[in-house]
N, C-alpha and C positions, 0 to 999 in steps of 0.2 A: 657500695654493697654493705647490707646491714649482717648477713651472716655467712658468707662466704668470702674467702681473703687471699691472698698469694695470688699466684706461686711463689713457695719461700722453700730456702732451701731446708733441707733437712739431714742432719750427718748419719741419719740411720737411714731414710727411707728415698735419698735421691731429690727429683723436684717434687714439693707435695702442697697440692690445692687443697687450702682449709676448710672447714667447717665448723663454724660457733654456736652450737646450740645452747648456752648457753651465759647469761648475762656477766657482764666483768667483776671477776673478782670473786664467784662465787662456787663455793666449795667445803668439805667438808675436813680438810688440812687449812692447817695457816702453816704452812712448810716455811724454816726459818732458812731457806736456799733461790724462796720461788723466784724467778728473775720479773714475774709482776707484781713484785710485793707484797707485802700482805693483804691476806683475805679480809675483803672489808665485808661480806655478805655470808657469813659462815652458818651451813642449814646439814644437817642430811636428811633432806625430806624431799624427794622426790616430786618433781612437778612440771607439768608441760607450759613452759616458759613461754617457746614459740610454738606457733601453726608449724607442722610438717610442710605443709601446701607450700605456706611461706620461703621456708628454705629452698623448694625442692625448685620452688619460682627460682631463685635468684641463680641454682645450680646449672639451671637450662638457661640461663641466660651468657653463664659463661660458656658452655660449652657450645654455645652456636658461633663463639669469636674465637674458636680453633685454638686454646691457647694449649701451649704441649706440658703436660706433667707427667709424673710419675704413678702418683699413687693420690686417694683420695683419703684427706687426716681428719679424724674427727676428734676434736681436743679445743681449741678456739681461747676461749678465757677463762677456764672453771675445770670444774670438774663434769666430762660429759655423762658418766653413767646419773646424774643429777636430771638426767633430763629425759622425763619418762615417755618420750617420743622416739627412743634410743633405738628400737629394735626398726620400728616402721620406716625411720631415717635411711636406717642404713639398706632396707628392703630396695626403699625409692630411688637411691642412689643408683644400685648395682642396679637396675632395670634400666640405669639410663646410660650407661658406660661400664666397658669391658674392663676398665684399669682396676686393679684392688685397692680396698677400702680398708684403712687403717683406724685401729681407736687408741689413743695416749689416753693413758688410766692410771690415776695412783692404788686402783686397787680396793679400794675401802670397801666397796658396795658388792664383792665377791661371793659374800657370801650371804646376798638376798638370789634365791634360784631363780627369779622375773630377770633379774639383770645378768646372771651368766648366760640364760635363757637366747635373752636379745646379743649379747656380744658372740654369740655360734654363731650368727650370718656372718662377720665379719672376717676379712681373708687375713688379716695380723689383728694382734689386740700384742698392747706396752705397756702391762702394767709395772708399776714402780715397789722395790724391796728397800729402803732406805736403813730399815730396823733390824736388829737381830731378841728383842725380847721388847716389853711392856716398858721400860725406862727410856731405853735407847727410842721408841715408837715415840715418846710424849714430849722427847727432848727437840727430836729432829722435825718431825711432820706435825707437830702440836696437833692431835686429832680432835673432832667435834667431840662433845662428852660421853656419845652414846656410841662410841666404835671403842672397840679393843684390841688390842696386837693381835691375842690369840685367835677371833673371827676373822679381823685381815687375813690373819696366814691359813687357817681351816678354808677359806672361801678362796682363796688362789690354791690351792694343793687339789681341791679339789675339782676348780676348774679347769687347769690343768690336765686333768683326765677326762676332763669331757668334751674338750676343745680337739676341731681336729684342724683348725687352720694353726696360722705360723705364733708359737708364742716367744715374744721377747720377753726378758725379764731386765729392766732398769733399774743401777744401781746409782745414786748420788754419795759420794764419799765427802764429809766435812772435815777438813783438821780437830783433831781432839775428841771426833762425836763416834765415829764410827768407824775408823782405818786403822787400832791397834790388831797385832796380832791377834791376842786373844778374840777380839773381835770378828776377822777376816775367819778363824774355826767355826764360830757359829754361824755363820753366812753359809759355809762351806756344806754344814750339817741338814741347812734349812733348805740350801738346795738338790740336796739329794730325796730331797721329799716333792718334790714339782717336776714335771716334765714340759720341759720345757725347750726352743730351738735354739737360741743365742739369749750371749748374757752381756749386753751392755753394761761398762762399766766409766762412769762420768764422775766430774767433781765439779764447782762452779766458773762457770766460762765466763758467765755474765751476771751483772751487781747482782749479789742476793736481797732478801727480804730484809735480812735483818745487820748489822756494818761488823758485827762480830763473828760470822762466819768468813774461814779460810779457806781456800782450796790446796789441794794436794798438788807436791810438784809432779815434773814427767816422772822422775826417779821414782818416787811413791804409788804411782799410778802402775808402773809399770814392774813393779813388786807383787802389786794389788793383782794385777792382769795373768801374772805367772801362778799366783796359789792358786785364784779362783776358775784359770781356763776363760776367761772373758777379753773383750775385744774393748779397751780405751779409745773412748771420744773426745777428749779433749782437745780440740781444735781451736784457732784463736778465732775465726773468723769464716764466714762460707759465703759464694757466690749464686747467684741465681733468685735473687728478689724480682716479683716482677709488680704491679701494677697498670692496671686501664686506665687509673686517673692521669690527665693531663697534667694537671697542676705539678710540678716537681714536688712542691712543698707539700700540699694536700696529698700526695701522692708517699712519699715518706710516715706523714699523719697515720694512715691507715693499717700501716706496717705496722709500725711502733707499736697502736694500738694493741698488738697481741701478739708481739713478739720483735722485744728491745733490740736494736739495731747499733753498732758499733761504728764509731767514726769512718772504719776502712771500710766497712760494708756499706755505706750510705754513698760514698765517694763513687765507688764499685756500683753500686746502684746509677748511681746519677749519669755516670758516665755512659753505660748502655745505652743508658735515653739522649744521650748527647747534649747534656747541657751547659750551656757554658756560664753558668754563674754558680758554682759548688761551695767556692767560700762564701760567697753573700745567701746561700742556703744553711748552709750550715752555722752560718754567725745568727741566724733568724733562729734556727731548730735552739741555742744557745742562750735565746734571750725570752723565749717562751716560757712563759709561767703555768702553761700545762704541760709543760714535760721536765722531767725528773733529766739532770747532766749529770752523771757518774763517772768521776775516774775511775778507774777498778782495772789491775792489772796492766798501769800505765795507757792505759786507752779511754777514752771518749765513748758511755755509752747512752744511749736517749734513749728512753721508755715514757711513753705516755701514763699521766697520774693516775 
């Protein structure tokens, strides 16, 4: 499957079948957290990458193999509101399944009215708060040249109010970049300006972009979780990968693809499938020179290049 992916699990949204409109890597952050590293194809210019048709093919082709999910995620490798098929996508989807339709968003594009416009059909949208001013924006999410904090945040405030499905608000916390006190106030300030349903509150689970980002412990997290009224994700690990491909290995491949996979989870994976050569898979996943082997946080994690 060229744009549809999973089931993978997801710590906010249960099992959720993907959707990639959008080609790898591309985006209008180089986020020094992203767990697919850096943006190697950085635009914010809008453009219909894929045919709708195309997608909408590969969507009915799953949904004739009865596979059980929760929700439908449109997010894949990029940034999806990049992809000015965004609003018709999501039309075609919900015309073909009752389940709701989710969009993972870092938000940038909030405040072009076509693209609030299109994210109204959708039953959740996530977009991401990392920032609390124009320094902390440039430090963390390194923005394309032509966004500004101050638009990001005008363009969520006030989609916010015009949104009447579910809004999450996504927090990434780095050591040093954005979880002092003084910090966690203006967070505090800025969400009293958005209406919003829950507030995700996360730090890096899995390898960041860049080797010099930290994650915050549970202690910090859960400091974080008390001032702000937000719910911590930081999980080590989740269950519920699935794949149609036979291959074990191919079948991992695919995963990775767009969303890094952790030695426990792979095992976890394999073993569903019942296979019985895990270490001779994973000694191969190891010796691949298309995928990236990260220790990070004492674990084993493989993301494809």
């Amino acid at each position: 499957m060229k744009y549809i992916y999973g089931p993978v699990p997801s710590r906010r949204l249960g099992i959720s079948l993907g959707v990639s409109p959008i080609p790898k890597k591309t985006c209008n952050y180089s986020c020094i957290y992203c767990q697919l590293g850096r943006t190697n194809h950085m635009t914010n210019t809008r453009k219909m990458f894929y045919n709708v048709e195309e997608i909408i093919s590969e969507f009915e082709t799953i949904l004739k193999r009865d596979i059980l999910f929760d929700v439908v995620t449109i997010v894949g490798e990029g940034e999806p509101t990049l992809y000015i098929g965004l609003g018709e996508l999501i039309k075609e989807i919900k015309h073909r399944t009752n389940k709701p339709v989710a969009v993972i968003t870092n938000g940038a594009l909030l405040y072009n009215q076509l693209v609030r416009h299109e994210l109204l059909l959708a039953d959740i949208v996530l977009p991401t708060l990392d920032a609390y001013d124009e320094e902390s924006f440039k430090k963390i999410n390194r923005p394309h040249g032509t966004i500004s904090f101050a638009r990001v945040i005008d363009g969520l405030i006030q989609f916010s109010k015009e949104y009447k499905g579910k809004l999450w608000i996504e927090m990434m916390f780095v050591k040093g970049y954005n979880n002092d006190l003084s910090n966690i106030l203006k967070f505090k300030q800025l969400l009293t300006k958005i209406n919003y349903d829950k507030l995700y509150l996360n730090t890096p689970v899995r390898p960041p972009a860049e080797s010099f980002v930290k994650a915050l412990t549970s202690n910090e997290m859960n400091e974080i979780e008390s001032k702000l009224n937000g719910i911590s994700i930081d999980l080590l690990y989740s269950e519920g990968f699935y794949s149609d491909i036979s291959n074990h290995f191919q079948a991992i491949l695919s995963i990775i693809k767009r969303h890094p996979m952790n030695q426990h989870e792979i095992r976890a994976f394999l073993k569903t499938r019942k296979c019985k050569s895990i270490d001779k898979i994973i000694a191969q996943l190891k010796q691949d020179s298309n995928i990236d082997v990260i220790n990070y946080k004492g674990f084993y994690t493989f993301r494809l290049k």
